[in-house]
BALOBA-1460 file (C-alpha; in Angstrom, 3 decimals):
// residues 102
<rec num="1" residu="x" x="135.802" y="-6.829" z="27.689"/>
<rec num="2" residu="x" x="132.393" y="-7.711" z="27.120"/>
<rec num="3" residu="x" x="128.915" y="-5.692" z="26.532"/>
<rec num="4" residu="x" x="127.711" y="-6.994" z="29.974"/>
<rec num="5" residu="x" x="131.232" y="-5.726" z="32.276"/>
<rec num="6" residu="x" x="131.028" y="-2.629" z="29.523"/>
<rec num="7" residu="x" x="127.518" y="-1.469" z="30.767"/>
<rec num="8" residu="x" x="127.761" y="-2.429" z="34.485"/>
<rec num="9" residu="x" x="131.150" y="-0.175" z="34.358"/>
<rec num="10" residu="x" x="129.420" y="2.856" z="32.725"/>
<rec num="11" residu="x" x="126.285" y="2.690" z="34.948"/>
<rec num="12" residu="x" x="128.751" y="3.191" z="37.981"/>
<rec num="13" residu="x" x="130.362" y="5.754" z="36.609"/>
<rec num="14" residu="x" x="127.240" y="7.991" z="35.653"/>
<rec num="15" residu="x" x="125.744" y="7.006" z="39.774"/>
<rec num="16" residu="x" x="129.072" y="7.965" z="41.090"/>
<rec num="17" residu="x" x="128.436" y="11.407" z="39.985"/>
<rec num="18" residu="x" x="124.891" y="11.828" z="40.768"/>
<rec num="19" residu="x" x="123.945" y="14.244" z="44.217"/>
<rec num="20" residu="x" x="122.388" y="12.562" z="46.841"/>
<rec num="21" residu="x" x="118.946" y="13.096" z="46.966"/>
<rec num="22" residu="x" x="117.020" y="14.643" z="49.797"/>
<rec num="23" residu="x" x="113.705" y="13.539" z="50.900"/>
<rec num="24" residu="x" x="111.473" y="15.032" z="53.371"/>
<rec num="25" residu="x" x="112.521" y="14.381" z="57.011"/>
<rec num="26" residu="x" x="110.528" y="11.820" z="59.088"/>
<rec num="27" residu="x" x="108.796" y="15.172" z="61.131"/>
<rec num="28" residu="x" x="107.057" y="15.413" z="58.086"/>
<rec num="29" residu="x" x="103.925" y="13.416" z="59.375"/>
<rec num="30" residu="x" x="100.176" y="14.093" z="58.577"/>
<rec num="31" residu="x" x="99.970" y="14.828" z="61.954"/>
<rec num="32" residu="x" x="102.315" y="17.392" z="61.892"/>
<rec num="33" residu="x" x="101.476" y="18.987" z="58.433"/>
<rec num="34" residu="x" x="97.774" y="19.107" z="59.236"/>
<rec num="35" residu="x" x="98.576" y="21.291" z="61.994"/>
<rec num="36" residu="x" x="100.352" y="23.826" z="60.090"/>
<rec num="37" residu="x" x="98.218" y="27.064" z="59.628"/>
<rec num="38" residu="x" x="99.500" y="31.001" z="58.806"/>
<rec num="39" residu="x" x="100.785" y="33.029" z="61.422"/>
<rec num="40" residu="x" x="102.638" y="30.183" z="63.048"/>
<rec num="41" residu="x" x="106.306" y="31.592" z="64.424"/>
<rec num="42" residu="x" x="109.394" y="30.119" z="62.494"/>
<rec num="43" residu="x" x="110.349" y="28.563" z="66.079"/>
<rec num="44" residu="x" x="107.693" y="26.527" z="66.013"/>
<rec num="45" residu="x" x="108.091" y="25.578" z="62.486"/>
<rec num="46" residu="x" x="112.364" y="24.791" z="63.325"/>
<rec num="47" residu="x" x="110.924" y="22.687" z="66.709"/>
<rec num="48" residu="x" x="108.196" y="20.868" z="64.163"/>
<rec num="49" residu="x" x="110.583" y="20.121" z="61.261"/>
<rec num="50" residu="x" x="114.111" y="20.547" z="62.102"/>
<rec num="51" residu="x" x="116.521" y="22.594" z="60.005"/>
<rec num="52" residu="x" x="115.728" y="23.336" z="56.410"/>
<rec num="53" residu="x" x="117.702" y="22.113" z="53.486"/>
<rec num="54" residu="x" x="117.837" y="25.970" z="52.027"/>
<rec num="55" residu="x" x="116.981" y="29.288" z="53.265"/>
<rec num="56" residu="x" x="116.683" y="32.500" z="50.442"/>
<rec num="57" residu="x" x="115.093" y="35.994" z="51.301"/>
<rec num="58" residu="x" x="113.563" y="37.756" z="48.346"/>
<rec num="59" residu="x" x="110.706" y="40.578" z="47.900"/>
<rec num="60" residu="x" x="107.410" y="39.149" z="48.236"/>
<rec num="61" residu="x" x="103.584" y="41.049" z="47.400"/>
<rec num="62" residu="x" x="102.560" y="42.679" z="44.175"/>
<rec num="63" residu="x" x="101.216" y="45.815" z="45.158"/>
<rec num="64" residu="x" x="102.378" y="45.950" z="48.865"/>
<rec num="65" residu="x" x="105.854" y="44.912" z="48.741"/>
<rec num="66" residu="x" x="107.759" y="43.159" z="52.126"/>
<rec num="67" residu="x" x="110.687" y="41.144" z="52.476"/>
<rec num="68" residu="x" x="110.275" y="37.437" z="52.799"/>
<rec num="69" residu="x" x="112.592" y="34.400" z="53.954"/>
<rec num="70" residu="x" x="111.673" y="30.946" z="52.759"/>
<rec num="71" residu="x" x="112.394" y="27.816" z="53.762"/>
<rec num="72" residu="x" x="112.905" y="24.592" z="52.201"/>
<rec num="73" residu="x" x="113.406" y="20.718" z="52.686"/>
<rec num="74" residu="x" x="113.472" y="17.913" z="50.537"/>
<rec num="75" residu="x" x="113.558" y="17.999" z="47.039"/>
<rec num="76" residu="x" x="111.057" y="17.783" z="44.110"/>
<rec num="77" residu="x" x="109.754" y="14.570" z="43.233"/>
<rec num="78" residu="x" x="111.360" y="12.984" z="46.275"/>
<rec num="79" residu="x" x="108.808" y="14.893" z="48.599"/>
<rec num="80" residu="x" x="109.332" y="18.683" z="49.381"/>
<rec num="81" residu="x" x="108.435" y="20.986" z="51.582"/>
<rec num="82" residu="x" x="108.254" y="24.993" z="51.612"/>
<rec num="83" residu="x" x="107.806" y="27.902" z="54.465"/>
<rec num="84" residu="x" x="107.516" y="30.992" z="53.668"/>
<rec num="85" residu="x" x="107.634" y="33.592" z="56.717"/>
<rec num="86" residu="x" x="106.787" y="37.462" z="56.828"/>
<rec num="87" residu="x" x="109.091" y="39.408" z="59.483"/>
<rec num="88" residu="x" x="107.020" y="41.322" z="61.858"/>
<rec num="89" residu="x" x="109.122" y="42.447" z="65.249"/>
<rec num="90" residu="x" x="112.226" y="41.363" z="64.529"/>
<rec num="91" residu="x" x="110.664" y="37.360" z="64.165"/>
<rec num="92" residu="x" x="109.537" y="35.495" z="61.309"/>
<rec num="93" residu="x" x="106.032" y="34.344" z="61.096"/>
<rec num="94" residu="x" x="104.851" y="31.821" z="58.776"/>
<rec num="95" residu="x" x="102.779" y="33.378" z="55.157"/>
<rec num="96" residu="x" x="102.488" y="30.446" z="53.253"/>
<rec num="97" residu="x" x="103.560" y="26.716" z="52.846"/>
<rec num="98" residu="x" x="103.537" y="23.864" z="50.323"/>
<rec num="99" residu="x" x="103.892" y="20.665" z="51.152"/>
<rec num="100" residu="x" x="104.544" y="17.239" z="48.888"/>
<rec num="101" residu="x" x="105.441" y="13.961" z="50.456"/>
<rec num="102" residu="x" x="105.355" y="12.054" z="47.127"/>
């Protein structure tokens, strides 16, 4: 076996096991970001984007504490996106977002 079939075998070894990575979703158009703004409801967000990649809840605010859910799609450094939503009557409303189409 030479160096050549050596290396091409090794390379498809090490890509076999690599994830799949996730960019953003094609909804992810300046148009669409640039209309994002707090208070939005997570409905509108779902209809905008589609379904997230992830969803965590966690304890959000330093001095006033309140649950949070956030969102996420994409991946870093393959363009990624975050929601994060404050629940207020039993429905999520958007707090903050983050978005990176690299």
């Amino acid at each position: 076996m030479n160096y050549k079939t050596l290396t091409i075998g090794l390379c498809a070894i090490v890509l076999s096991g690599c994830e799949t990575l996730t960019a953003l979703p094609q909804s992810f158009t300046a148009e669409n970001i640039m209309e994002l703004k707090s208070h939005m409801s997570s409905e509108t967000i779902l209809n905008t984007f589609g379904t997230p990649v992830n969803v965590s809840s966690t304890m959000c605010g330093k001095e006033e504490k309140w649950d949070c859910t956030t969102w996420t799609y994409g991946e870093y450094l393959y363009g990624y996106a975050s929601f994060t939503f404050y629940q207020k009557d039993n429905k999520l409303y958007l707090n903050h977002f983050s978005v990176d189409r690299d």
